[in-house]
N, C-alpha and C positions, 0 to 999 in steps of 0.2 A: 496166789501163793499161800500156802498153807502158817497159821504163826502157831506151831509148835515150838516150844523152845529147844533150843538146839543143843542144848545139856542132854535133851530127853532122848536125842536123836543119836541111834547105836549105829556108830561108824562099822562096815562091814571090812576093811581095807588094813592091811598091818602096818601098823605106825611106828615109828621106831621112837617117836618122842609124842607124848600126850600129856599137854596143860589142863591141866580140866580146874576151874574157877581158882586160877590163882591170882589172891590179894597181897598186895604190900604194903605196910604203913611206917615210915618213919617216922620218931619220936622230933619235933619240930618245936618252936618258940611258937605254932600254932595247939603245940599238945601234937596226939595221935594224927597226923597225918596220911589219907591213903592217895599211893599216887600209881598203883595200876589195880585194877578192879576187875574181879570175876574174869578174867582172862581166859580166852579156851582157845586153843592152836592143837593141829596133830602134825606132825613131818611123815609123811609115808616113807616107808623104807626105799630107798635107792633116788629119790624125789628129791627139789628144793623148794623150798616156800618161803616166798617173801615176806617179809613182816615190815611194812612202808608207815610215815606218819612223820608230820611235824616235831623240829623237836622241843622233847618236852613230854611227846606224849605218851611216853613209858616205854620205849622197844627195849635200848639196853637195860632199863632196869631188869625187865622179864627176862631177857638171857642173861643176867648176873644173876636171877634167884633159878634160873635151872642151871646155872653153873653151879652153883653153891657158894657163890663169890661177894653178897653181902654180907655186912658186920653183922655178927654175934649180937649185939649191943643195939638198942636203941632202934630194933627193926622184929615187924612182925609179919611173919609170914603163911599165909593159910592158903587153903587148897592143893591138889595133888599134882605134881613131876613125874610124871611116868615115864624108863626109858626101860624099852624092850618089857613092859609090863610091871617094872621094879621100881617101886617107887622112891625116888629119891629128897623127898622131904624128911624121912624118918632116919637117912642117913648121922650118926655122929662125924664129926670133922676128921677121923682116922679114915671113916670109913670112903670120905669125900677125895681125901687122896689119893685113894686108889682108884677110884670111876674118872677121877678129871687126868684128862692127858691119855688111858687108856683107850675105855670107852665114850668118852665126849671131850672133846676139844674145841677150842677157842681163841680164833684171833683177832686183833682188834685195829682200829681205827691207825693209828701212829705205832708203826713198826719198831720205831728207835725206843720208845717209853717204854717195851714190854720185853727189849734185849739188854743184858749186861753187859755193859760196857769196857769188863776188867774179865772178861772171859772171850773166847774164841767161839766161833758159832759152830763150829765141830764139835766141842765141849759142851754146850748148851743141848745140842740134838740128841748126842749118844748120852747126856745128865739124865733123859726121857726115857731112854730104853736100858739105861742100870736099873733105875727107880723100880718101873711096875714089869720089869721081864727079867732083872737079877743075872743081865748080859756080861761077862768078860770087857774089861776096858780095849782090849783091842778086838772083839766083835761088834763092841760100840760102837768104836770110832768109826770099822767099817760099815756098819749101818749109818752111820752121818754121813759119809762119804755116799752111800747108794741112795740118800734121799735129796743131796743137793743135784743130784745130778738126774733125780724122778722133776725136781721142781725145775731144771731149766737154768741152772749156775754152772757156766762151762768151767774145766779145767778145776771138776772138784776135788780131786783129789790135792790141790792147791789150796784152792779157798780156803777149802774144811779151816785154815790155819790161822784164817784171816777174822778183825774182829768187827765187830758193828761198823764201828765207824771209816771204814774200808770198803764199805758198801753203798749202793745208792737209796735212795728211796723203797724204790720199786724191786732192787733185791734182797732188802731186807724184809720187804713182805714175803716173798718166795722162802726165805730163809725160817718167817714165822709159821709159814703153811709146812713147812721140812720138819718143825717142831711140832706142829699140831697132828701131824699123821703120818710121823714116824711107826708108833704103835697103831695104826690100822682102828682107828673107832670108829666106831657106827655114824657118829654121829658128830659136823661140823658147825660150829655159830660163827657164824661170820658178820661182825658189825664192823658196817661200815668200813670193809678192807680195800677197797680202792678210792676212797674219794680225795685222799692228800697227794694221788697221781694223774700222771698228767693221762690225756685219751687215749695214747697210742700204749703205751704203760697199761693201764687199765685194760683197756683188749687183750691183751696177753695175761694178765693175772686171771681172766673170765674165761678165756680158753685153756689156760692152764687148772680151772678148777674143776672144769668139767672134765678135763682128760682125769683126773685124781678121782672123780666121781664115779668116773666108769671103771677105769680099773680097781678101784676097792669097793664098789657100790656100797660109794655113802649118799647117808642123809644130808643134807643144809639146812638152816634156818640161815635163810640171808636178812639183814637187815641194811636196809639202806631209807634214803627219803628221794633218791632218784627211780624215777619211771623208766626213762632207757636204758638203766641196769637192769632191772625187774623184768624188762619185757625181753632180755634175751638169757637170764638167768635162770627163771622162774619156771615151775609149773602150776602152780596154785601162790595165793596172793593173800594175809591180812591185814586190813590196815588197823591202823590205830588211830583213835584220837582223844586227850584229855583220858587215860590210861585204860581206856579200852575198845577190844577189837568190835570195832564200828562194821563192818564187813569182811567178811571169807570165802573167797571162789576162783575160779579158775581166771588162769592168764587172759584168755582169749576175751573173756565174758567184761574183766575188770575194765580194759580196755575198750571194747565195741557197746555195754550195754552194763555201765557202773547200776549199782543196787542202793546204795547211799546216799546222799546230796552230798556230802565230805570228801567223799572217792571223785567223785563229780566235778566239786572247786577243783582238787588237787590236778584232774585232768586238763581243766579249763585255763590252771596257771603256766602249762608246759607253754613255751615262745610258740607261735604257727609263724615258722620263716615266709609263708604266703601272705602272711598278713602284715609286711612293714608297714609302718609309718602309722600303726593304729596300737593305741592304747593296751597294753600286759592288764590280764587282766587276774586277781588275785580274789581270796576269799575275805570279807566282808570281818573286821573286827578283831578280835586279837585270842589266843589259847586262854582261858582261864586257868591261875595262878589252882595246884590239888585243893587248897584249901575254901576256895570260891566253886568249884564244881555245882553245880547247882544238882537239885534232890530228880530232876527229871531228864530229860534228854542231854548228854551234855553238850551239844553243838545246837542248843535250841536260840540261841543268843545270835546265833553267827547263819543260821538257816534262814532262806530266803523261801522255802516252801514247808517251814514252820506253822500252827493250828495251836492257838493257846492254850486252849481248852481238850487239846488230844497228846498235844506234845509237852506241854508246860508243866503239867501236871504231878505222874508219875513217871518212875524209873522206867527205862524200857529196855527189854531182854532183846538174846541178839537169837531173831527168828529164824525158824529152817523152813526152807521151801521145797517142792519136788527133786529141784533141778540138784541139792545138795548144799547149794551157797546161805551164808549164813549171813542176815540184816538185821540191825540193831535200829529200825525204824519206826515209828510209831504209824504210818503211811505208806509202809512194806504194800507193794504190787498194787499201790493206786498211781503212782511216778512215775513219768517217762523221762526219764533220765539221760542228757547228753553224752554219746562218748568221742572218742576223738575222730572218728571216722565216719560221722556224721556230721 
């Protein structure tokens, strides 16, 4: 495998979202702390891409700075946000109003925390489509009514009236996805939207986001730390670890023929139901606190085909190979690396 650095490597494919080396540091009782590093991710247009890793090791921060959704204050942020070519670093906070919700939207983790609770979610959907489309209140409302019932809330025209807390868990995710893609953006982040649901719950919000995927061919950036969401979500996969992407490739590859030692553990700790009665086996050591990062590899602590004197030493960039996939290895294509299906 070839170790060009993968910055240098000109994507031929249209991306509808493009990170290119973005850093984050907040201002800490450490001083300047960075806690995601040189970050590079692209969403292809109509595609979704996983973004996996322990937590901690920076996923939601990266989609709260391509959201535009850290503080003002006490946070520094460098490198380029590219959506649809338009860079949204250089955005002011007027101008952030208007991209968020139109053309990028965002749902998160805990459905109830990000709905108001002194409003009706009818109110909440069509608040989206006065805002950036300057819609009539009762064209609104009927657009809230035509997207509860896109998301799978029977007897909308009912609901529409009904408030958070008249809902369950799992329709008040549906209800977050009706606000996120009311207005039709290109582009969805999804952190972490099913894991406070139960399995059967879950399957349905995953079939429900792929049908929303095909009929408005959107992008995703999914963010999860489960693998058998990724593997039936996904088409391309990065992970992260200790705030940066350690590895980028395709589904199939991640799975059958990992390129990391990281991606590797991470595969190694899923349960094998074949194998009761023996030992879970997990990755060696614990996440280093940003501010402990060490100046060379940073999983070199915790690697078990670690080299002192090749890994210890300096930083290491994350490499591009023939095949596309991008390794942050200092021992890039000498590895034979286990995947689950071996």
């Amino acid at each position: 495998m070839a170790t060009a650095s993968l910055a240098e490597t000109k994507s031929q494919r249209q991306d509808v979202l493009g990170v290119e080396d973005l850093s984050v540091e907040f201002f800490t009782e450490h001083g300047w702390t960075r806690v995601v590093d040189n970050v590079n991710i692209r969403v292809p247009r109509g595609k979704t891409v996983g973004l996996v890793g322990e937590s901690g090791s920076g996923k939601t921060v990266t989609s709260l700075a391509a959201m535009g959704l850290l503080p003002r204050h006490g946070t520094r942020v460098t490198g380029s946000i590219q959506l649809d070519g338009r860079d949204l670093t250089t955005l002011a906070e007027s101008q952030w109003a208007e991209v968020r919700g139109s053309e990028i939207s965002m749902v998160f983790q805990e459905p109830r925390r990000s709905l108001d609770p002194a409003f009706t979610v009818g109110h909440q959907i069509a608040e989206v489509v006065r805002r950036h489309e300057g819609a009539s209140k009762r064209d609104s409302h009927a657009r809230a009514v035509e997207m509860l019932d896109a998301v799978g809330i029977a007897d909308a025209k009912r609901r529409v009236r009904a408030y958070p807390h008249e809902f369950s868990g799992g329709m008040c995710q549906r209800v977050m996805l009706a606000i996120a893609m009311v207005c039709k953006p290109k582009l969805l982040i999804a952190d972490e939207p099913t894991t406070a649901l139960d399995v059967t719950v879950q399957k349905e919000m995953l079939r429900l986001m792929k049908e929303l995927q095909r009929e408005f061919d959107l992008s995703i950036l999914f963010i999860t730390h489960d693998l058998g969401v990724v593997a039936e979500m996904c088409d391309e996969v990065s992970v992260m670890y200790a705030g940066q992407v350690v590895e980028s490739t395709g589904i199939d590859e991640l799975f059958t023929a990992p390129g990391h030692p990281y991606t590797e553990g991470l595969l190694d700790a899923i349960p094998d139901p074949r194998a009761r009665g023996s030992r879970l086996k997990a990755i060696p050591g614990m996440v280093p606190a940003p501010w402990l990062w060490p100046r060379s590899c940073h999983f070199f602590d915790r690697c078990t085909y670690a080299i002192a004197d090749r890994c210890g030493t300096e930083p290491v960039p994350l490499l591009a190979g023939p095949d596309g996939r991008g390794i942050r290895c200092a021992r890039v294509g000498e590895l034979e690396l286990r995947g689950i299906d071996q």
